[in-house]
Backbone bond lengths (Angstrom), bond angles and torsions (degrees), N, CA, C in turn:
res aa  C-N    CA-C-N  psi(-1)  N-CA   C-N-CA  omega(-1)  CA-C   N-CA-C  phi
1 X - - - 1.455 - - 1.526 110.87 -
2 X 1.338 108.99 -56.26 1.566 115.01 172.32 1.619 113.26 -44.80
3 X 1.201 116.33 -33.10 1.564 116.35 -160.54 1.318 104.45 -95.53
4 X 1.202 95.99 -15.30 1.988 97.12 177.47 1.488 101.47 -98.70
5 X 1.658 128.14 -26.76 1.310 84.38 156.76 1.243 147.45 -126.52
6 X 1.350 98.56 49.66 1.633 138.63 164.81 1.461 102.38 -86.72
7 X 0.935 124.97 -22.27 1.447 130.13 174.43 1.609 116.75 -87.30
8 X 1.338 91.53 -46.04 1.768 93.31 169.38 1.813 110.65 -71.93
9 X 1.040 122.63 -62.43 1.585 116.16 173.67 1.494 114.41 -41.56
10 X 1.157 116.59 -28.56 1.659 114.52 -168.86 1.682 91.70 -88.93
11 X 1.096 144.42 -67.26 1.604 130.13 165.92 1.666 112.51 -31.87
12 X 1.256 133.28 -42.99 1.235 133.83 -179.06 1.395 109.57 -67.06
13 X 1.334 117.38 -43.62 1.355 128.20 168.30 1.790 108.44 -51.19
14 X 1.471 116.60 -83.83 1.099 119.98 173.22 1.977 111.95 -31.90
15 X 1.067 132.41 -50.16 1.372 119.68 163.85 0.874 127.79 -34.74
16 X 1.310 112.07 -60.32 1.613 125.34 177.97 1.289 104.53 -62.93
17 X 1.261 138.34 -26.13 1.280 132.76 171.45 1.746 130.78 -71.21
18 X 1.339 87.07 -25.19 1.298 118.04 179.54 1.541 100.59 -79.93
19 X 1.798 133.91 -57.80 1.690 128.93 165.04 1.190 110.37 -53.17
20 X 1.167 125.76 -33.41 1.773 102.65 -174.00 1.917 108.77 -87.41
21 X 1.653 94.71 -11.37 1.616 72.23 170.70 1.572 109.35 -97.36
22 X 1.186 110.03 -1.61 1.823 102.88 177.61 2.085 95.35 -81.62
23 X 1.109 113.81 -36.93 1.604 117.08 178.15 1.559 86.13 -67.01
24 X 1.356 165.31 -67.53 1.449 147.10 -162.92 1.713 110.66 -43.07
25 X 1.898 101.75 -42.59 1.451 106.79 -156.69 2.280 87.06 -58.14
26 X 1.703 92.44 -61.94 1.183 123.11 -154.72 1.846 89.74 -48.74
27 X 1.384 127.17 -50.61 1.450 113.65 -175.28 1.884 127.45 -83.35
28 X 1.882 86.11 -12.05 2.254 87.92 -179.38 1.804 76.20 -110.71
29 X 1.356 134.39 -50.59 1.315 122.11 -136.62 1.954 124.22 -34.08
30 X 1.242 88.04 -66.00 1.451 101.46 -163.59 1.273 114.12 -88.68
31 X 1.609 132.62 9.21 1.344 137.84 174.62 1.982 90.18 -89.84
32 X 1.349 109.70 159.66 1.574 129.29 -168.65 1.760 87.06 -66.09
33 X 1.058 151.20 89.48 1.220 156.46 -160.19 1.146 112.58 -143.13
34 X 1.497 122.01 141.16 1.646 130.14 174.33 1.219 112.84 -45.49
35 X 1.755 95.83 -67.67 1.717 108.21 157.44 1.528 135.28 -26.89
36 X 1.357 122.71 -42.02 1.087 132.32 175.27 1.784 115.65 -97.68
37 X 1.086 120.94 3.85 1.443 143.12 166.03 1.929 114.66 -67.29
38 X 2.124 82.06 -61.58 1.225 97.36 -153.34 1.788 96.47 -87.08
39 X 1.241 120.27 -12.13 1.236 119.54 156.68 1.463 124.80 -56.71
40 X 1.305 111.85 -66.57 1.467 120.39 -176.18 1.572 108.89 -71.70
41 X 1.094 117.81 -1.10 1.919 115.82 167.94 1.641 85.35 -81.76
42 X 1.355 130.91 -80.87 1.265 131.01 -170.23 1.475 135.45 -23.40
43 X 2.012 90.36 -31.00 1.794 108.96 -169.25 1.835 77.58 -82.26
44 X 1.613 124.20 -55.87 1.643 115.36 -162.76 1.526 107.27 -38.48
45 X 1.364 110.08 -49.31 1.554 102.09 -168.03 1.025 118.93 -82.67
46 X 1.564 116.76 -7.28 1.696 96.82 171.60 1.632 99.21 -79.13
47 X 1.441 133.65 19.03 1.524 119.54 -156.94 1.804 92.19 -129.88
48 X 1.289 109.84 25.80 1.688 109.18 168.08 1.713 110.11 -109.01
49 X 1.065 103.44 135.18 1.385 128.66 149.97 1.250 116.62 -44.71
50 X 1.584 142.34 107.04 1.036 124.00 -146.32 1.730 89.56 -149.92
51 X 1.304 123.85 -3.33 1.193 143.21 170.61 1.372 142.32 -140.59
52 X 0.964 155.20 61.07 1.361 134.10 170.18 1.531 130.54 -99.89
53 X 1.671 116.16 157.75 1.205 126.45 172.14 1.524 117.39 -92.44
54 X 1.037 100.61 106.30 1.840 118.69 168.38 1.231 115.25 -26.81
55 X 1.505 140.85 170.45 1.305 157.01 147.03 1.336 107.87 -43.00
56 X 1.606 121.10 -30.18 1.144 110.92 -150.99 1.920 100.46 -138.27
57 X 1.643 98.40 40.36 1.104 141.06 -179.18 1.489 111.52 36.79
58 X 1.426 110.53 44.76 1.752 107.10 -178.21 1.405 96.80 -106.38
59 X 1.386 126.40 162.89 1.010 145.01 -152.41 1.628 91.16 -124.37
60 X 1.958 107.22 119.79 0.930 122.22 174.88 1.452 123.75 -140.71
61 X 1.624 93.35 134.88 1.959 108.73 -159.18 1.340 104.36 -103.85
62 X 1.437 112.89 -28.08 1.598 101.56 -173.59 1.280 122.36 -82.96
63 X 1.452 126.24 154.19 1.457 133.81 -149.60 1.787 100.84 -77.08
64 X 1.410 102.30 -45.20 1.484 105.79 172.88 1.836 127.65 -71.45
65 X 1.373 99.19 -35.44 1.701 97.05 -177.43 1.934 94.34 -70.06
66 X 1.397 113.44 -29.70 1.363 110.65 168.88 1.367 127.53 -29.89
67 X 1.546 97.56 -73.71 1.420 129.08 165.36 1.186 108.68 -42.78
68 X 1.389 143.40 -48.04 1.410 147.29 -163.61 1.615 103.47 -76.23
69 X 1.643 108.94 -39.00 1.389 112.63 -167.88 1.623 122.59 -80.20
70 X 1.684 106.07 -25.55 1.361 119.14 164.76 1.209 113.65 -59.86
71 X 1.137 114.11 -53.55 1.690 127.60 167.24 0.789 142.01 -27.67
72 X 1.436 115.08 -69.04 1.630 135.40 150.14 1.997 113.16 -48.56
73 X 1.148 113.56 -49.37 1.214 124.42 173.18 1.594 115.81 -48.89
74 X 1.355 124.21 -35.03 1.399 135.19 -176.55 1.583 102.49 -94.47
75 X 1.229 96.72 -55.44 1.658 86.49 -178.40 1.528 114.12 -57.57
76 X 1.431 133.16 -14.02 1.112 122.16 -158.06 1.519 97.41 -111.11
77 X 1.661 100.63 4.77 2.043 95.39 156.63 1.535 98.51 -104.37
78 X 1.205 118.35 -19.11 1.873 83.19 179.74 1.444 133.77 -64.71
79 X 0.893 131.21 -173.97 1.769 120.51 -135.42 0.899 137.22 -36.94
80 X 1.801 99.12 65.25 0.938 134.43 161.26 1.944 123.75 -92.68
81 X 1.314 144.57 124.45 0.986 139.10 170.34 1.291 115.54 -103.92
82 X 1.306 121.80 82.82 1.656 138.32 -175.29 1.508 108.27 -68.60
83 X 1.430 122.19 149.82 1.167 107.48 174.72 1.756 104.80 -114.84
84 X 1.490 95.91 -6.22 1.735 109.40 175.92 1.516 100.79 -132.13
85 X 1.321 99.86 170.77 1.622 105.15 -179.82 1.629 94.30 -131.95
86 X 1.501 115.80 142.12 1.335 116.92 159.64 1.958 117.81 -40.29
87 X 1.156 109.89 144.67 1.437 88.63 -179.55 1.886 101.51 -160.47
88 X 0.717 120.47 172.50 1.860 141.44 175.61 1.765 104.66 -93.64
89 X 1.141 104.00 173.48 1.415 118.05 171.72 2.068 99.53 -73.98
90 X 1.307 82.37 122.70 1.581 85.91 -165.80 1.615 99.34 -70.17
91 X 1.726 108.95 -51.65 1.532 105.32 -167.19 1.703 105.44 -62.67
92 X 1.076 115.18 -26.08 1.582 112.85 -177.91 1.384 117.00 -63.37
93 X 1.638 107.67 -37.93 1.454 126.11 -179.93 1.502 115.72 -69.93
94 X 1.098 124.65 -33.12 1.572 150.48 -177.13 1.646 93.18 -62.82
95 X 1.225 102.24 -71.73 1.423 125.05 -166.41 1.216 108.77 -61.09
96 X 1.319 145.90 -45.83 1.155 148.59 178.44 1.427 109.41 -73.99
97 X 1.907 127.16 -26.66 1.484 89.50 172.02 1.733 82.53 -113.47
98 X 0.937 150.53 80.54 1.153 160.84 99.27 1.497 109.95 -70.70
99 X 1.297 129.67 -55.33 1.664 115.08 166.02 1.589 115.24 -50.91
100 X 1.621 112.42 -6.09 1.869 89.54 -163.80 1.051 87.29 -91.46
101 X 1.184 143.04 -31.92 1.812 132.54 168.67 1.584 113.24 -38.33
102 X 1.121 83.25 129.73 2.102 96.45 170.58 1.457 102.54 -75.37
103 X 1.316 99.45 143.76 1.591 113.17 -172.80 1.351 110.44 -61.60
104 X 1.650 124.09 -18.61 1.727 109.35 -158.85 2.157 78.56 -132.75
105 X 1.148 105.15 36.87 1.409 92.60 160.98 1.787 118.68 -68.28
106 X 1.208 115.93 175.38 1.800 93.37 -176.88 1.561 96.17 -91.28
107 X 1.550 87.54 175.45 2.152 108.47 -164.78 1.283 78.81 -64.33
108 X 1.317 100.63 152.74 1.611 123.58 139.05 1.448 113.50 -67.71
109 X 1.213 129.03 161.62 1.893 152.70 168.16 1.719 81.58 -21.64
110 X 1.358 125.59 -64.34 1.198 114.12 -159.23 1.827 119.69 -53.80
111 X 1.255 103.52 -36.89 1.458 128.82 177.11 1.501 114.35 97.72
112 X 1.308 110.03 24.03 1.764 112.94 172.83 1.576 88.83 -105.33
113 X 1.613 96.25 147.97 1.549 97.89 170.81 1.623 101.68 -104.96
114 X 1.380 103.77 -165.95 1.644 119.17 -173.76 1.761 101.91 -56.13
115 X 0.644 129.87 -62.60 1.661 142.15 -168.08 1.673 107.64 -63.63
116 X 1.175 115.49 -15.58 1.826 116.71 179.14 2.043 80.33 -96.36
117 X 0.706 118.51 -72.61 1.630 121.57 -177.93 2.106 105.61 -29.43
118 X 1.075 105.78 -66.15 1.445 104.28 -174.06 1.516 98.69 -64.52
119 X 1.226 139.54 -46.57 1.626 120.11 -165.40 1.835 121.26 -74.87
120 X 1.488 93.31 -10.97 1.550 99.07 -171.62 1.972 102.13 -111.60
121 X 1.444 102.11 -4.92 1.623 105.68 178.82 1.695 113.29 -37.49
122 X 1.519 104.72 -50.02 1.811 97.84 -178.64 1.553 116.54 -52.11
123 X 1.333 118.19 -42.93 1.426 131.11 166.21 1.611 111.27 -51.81
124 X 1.212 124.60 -38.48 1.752 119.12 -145.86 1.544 95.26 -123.18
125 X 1.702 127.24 -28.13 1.780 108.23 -157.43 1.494 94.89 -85.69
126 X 1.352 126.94 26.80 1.954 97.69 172.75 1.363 87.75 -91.41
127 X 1.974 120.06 -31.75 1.228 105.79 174.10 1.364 133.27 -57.84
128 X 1.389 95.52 -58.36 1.765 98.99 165.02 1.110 109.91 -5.55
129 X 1.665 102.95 -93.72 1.693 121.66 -165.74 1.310 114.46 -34.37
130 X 1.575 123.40 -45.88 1.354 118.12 -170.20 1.492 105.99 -75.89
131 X 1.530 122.22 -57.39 1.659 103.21 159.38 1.153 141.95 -15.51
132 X 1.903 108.41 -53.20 1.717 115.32 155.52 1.080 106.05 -55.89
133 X 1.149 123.29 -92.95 1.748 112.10 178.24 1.332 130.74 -3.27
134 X 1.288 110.31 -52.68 1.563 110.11 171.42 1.394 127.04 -64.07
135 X 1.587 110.57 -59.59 1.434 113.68 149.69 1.681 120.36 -22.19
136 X 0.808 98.71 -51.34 1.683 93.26 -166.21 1.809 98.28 -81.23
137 X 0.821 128.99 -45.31 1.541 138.65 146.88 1.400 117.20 -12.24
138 X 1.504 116.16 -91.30 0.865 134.64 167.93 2.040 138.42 -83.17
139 X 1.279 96.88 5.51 1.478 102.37 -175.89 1.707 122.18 62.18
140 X 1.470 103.95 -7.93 1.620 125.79 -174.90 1.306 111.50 -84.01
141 X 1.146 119.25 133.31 1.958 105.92 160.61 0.877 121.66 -148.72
């Protein structure tokens, strides 16, 4: 009994911890601020490419052979009419940046956030995938 509701106050706690730092973003964030500087440098770097695997499955770190490999990779679909695309394990791919989302990011349009999506994935990604699939198929979604 005790541990459950030490367990419930400590989630209630963490909430509240969680509003006063969205009230920090909402009262320093978006004014020309150190605070709001040293945030949005932090958001850039989590938003680099800092790896990829080649066509020809080598593993590449540098910013330019990067650049070279996207490149080559695109140019070598234009006029081209593919009826497949090279591709990865889709459910693995799904799944892995479905974990890079933070659990209490806000809902999407649908109104589930990140954390209702990851616990019910065994149930829902064969759908997923085929939805992607279709999309890319059909341009529809």
């Amino acid at each position: 009994m005790c541990l459950e509701q030490l367990e419930k106050w400590s989630l209630i706690e963490e909430s509240a911890m969680q509003q006063k730092s969205r009230a920090t973003w909402i009262k320093f964030g978006d004014s020309n601020t150190k605070y709001f500087t040293v945030v949005m440098k932090e958001k850039q770097q989590q938003k680099q490419i800092l790896e990829i695997t080649s066509l020809t499955r080598m593993k590449l770190q540098d910013p330019r052979a990067n650049k070279t490999e996207f490149a080559d990779f695109y140019k070598s679909l234009m006029g081209s009419a593919a009826t497949t695309l090279p591709t990865v394990n889709m459910l693995t791919q799904k799944y892995e940046a479905l974990c890079l989302i933070g659990d209490h990011k806000a809902a999407g349009i649908d109104g589930y956030n990140a954390i209702f999506f990851k616990k019910v994935w065994p149930i829902i990604k064969e759908e997923v995938c085929e939805a992607v699939k279709e999309f890319f198929i059909t341009g529809v979604l």
